[in-house]
Steps between C-alpha positions, in 0.01 A plus 500: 500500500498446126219590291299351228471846340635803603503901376859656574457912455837635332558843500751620263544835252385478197405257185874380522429355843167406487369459166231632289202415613220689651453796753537339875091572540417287166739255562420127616779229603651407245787246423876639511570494144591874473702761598888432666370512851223214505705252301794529637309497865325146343812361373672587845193308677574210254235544239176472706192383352299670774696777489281814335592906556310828532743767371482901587756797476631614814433856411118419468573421948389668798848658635723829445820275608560141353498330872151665489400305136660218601268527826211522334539279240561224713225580745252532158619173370429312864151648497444390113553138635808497258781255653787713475641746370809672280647850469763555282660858373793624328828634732529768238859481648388532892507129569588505876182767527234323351565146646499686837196721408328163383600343735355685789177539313443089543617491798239772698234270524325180430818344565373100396367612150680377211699784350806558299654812378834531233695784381615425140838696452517701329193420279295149458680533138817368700354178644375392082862591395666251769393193273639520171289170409201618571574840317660335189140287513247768585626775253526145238911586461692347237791532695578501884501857588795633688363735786699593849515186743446744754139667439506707819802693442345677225360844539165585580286648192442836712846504560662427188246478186688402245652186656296295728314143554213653279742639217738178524182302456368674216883499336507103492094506352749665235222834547831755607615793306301838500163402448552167790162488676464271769358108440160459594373298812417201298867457426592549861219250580677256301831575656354429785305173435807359366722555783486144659807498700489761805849375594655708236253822560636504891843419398499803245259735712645424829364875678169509405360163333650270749334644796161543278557127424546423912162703628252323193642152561526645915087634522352385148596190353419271858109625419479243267 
């Protein structure tokens, strides 16, 4: 049944994912305007007016596993009368693991709830790089940058440090060399908000945005 308004929870890891707003116990619904996770989840659900989110960090969760978290967060957001919710992490290189471990954790109970759960691979950095348009536009490019057409091949940043989705993005914000420090979630918000065509993220992300793309339009977007 659709909604006239309704509160998705999204779970995610840090400001990257879910913005930089307040501590989950201050915070109130609020529109999906920032951080990667909530407009990419709005732009997947076509842009919702009634759409608002309630973000927290999964390490702030109930749970010494991640099926545990992802438990508990769904069970929390059912009892907070939120409509659905979203739980995203990094693969960190261990995508087959963590789609399983997520996986299961949605799975255990509460089986009619609204939930979705992702595994960016290698990073979230990877799904922003798939759209050169929206890159060239956030990061206001002169020129179209020229970044791998395959995102998810690269190396994970705990794996490789030097040369990964976060170091490839910060190379074509032009902020590489020895003192490259990594761009700020405002400019990954407005990666984000400017990547209109999801055809080209699951084309270029095929492993891990694809699939994300499938459970959000499978369990979320139908709520409204």
């Amino acid at each position: 049944m659709k909604c006239a308004k309704a509160v998705i929870e999204i779970v995610g890891e840090g400001r990257t994912e879910l913005g930089r707003g307040k501590s989950p116990d201050e915070q109130k619904p609020t529109r999906p305007n920032q951080g990667v996770l909530p407009i990419l989840v709005h732009t997947l659900c076509g842009k919702p007016n009634a759409m608002l989110v309630k973000c927290r960090k999964h390490s702030s969760l109930q749970g010494k596993t991640r099926a545990q978290k992802v438990q508990f967060a769904k069970r929390q957001a059912m009892y907070n009368g939120s409509a659905g919710m979203v739980f995203v992490v990094d693969s960190d290189g261990d995508l087959k693991g963590r789609i399983r471990e997520l996986t299961d954790g949605r799975n255990r109970e509460h089986q009619q709830y609204p939930a979705a759960v992702g595994v960016a691979h290698p990073c979230i950095e990877a799904w922003l790089l798939a759209d050169t348009d929206a890159v060239q536009q956030g990061l206001s490019l002169l020129n179209m940058p020229a970044v791998c057409s395959e995102p998810e091949k690269l190396p994970a940043p705990c794996r490789n440090r030097n040369m990964n989705p976060k170091t490839v993005l910060c190379d074509v914000a032009g902020k590489s060399g020895a003192s490259r420090q990594e761009i700020s979630a405002q400019e990954k918000d407005h990666i984000a908000t400017a990547m209109n065509d999801m055809a080209i993220v699951r084309e270029r992300c095929p492993l891990s945005f694809a699939p994300f793309a499938d459970e959000v339009e499978k369990h979320i977007s139908p709520l409204f």
